[in-house]
C-alpha positions as CSV (number, residue, x, y, z in Angstrom):
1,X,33.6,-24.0,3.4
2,X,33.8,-20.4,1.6
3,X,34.1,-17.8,4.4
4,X,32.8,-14.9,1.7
5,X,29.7,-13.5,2.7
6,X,26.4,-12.5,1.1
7,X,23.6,-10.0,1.5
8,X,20.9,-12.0,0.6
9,X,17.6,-9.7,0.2
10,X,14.1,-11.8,0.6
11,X,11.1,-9.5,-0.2
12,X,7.3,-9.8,0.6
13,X,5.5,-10.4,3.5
14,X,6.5,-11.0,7.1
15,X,3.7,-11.5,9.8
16,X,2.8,-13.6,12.8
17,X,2.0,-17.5,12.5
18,X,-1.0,-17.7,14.8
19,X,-0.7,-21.1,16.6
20,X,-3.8,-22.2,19.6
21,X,-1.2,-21.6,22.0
22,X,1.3,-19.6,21.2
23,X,3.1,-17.4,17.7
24,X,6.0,-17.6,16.1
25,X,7.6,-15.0,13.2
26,X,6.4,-15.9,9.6
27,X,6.3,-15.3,6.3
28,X,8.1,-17.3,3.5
29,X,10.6,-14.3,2.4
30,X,10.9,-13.2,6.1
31,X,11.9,-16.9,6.9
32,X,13.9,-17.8,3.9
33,X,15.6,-13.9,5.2
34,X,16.4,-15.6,8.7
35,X,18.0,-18.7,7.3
36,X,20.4,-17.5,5.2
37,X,21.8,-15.1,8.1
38,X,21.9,-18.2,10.4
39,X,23.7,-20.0,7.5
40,X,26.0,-17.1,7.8
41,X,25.4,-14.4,5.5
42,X,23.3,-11.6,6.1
43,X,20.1,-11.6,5.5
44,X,17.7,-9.0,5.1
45,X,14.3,-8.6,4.9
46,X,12.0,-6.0,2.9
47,X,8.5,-5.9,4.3
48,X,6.3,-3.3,5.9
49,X,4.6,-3.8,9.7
50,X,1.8,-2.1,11.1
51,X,2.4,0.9,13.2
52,X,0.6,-1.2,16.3
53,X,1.9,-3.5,19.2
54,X,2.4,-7.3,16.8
55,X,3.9,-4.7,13.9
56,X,6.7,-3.4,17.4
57,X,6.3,-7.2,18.3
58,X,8.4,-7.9,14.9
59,X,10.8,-5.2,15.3
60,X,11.9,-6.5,18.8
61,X,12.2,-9.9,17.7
62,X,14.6,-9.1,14.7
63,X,16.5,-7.0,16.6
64,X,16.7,-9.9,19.1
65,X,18.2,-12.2,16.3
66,X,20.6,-9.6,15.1
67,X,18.6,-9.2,11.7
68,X,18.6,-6.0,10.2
69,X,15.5,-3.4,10.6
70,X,16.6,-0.9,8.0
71,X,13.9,-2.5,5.2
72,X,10.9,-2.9,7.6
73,X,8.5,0.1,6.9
74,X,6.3,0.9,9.1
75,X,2.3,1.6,7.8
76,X,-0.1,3.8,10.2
77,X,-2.8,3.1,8.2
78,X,-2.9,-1.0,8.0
79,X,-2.2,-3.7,11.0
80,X,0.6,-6.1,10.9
81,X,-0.1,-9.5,9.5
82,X,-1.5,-12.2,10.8
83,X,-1.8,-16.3,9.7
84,X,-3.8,-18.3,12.1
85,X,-2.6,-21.9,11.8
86,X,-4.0,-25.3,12.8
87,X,-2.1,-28.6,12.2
88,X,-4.0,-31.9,11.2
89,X,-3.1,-35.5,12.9
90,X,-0.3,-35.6,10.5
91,X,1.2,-32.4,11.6
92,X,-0.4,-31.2,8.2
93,X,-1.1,-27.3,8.3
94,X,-3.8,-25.4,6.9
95,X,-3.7,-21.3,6.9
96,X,-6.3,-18.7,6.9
97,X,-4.8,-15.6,6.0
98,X,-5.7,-11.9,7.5
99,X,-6.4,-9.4,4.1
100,X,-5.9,-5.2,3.7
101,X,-2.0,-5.8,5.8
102,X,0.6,-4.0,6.0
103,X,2.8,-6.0,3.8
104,X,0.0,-5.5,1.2
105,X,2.2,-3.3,-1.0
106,X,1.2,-1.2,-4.0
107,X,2.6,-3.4,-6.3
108,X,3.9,-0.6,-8.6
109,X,5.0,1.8,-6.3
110,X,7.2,-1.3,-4.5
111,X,8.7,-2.2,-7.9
112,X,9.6,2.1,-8.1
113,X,11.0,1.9,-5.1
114,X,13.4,-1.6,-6.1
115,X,14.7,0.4,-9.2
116,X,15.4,3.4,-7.6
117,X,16.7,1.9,-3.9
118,X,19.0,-0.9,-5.7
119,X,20.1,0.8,-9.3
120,X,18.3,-1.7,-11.3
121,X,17.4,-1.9,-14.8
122,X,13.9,-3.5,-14.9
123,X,11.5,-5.0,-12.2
124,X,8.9,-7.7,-12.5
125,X,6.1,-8.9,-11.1
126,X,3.7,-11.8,-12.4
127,X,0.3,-11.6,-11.9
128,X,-0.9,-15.1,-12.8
129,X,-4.1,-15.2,-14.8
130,X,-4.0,-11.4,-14.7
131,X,-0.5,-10.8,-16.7
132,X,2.2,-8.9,-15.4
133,X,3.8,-5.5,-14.2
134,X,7.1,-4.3,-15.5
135,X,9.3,-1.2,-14.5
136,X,12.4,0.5,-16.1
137,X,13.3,3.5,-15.3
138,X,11.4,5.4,-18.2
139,X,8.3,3.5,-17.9
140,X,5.3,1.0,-16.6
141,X,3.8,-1.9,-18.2
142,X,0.2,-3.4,-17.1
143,X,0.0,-6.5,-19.4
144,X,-3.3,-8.4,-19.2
145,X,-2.4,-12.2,-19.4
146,X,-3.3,-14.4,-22.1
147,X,-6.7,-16.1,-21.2
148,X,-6.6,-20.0,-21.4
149,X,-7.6,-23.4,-19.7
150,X,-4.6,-24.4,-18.3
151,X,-3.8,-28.1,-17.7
152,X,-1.0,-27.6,-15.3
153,X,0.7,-24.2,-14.1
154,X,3.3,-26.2,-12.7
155,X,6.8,-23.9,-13.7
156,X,4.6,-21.3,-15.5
157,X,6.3,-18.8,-13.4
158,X,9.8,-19.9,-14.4
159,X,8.6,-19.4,-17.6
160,X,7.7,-16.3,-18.0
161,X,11.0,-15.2,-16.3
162,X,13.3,-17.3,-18.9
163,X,11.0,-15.3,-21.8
164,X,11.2,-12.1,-20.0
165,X,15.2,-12.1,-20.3
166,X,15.4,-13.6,-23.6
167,X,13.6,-10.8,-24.6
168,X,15.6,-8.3,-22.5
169,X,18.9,-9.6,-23.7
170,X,17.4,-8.6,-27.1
171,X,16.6,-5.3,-26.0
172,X,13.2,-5.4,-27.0
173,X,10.4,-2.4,-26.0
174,X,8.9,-3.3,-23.0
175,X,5.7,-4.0,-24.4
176,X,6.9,-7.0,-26.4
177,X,8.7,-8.2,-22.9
178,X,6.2,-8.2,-21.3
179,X,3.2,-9.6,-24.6
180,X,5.8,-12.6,-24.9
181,X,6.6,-13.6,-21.2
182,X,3.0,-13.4,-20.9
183,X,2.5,-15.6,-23.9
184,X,4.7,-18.4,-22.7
185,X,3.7,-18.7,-19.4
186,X,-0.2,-19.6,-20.9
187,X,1.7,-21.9,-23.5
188,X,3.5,-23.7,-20.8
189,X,-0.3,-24.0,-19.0
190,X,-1.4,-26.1,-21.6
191,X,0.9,-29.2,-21.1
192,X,1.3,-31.5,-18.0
193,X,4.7,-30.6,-16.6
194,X,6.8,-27.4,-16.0
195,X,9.2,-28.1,-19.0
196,X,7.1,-29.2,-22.1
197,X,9.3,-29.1,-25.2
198,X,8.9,-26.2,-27.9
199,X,10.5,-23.9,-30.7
200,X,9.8,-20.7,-31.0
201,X,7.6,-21.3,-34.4
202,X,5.2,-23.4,-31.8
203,X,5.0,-19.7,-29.5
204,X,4.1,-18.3,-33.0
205,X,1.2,-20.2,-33.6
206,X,0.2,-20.4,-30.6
207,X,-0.1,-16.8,-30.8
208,X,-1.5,-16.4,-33.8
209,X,-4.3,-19.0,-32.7
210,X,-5.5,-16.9,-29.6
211,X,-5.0,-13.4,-31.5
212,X,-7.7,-15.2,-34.4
């Protein structure tokens, strides 16, 4: 195996998995974090705790792992959070998440803060339904979404992320980045599957349909 090692960032929430009898660290970018540093690269995790006693809780047990603190914020105004958890006979769980956390981020302000912190060009973040947020280093985009039935958002999210650097590649304004990722992740809603085959004259129509 390749002894060349990685910093491997994952970003988003990291909170407590609330069990009947007992907790265990959680989060899907937190945990994703954890593997790849016992998988042997380093693994680091951006996220924000409360300033309270689960939020010093998460601190202790990172340290304990030999993960990285440097990207955990701490937030005096919001508690660290929570998931309570309950398993089904087929060791099936079902969550019920705690709202108004501290890994609640401002979602434009945490995009800032990934160009400025890292050097990059653009940051993204897809909204679903509700469009998407892009930053550069100039400017912010709010982009509603495009308003459909969808039949399956299966991939839509891939989507819009294969638009958005087609576009970028292109060096289009990021209004139009952000108008057309939006436009094929509805498109891609409207078919059964995450891959439904297209041209771009079928985007065009498309667009021209919902704009009528």
């Amino acid at each position: 195996m390749s002894s060349k090692k990685f910093s491997i960032i994952g970003i988003g929430e990291i909170l407590w998995d609330i069990y009947e009898d007992k907790k265990f660290l959680g989060g899907a970018p937190a945990n994703f974090a954890i593997h790849c540093q016992q998988l042997g690269d380093t693994g680091i995790i951006a996220s924000r705790v409360g300033d309270d006693k689960l939020g010093q809780e998460v601190i202790d047990t990172l340290k304990n792992r030999a993960q990285t603190i440097d990207f955990i914020q701490r937030d005096s105004n919001q508690k660290t959070g929570t998931v309570n958890v309950t398993l089904d006979e087929h060791g099936k769980p079902h969550f019920e998440c705690t709202a108004n956390v501290a890994f609640d981020y401002d979602d434009i302000s945490f995009l800032q803060f990934l160009i400025d912190k890292y050097n990059l060009k653009l940051a993204a973040l897809t909204l679903g339904e509700n469009g998407c947020i892009l930053v550069d280093i100039q400017e912010v985009i709010h982009q509603k979404g495009v308003k459909i039935n969808p039949r399956d958002t299966t991939g839509c999210s891939d989507a819009f992320a294969a638009a958005l650097i087609h576009q970028y590649l292109r060096q289009k304004p990021l209004d139009e980045i952000a108008s057309f990722s939006n436009l094929l992740d509805a498109y891609v809603a409207l078919f059964p599957g995450a891959k439904p085959e297209y041209i771009l004259s079928d985007l065009s129509r498309f667009e021209k349909d919902y704009n009528s």
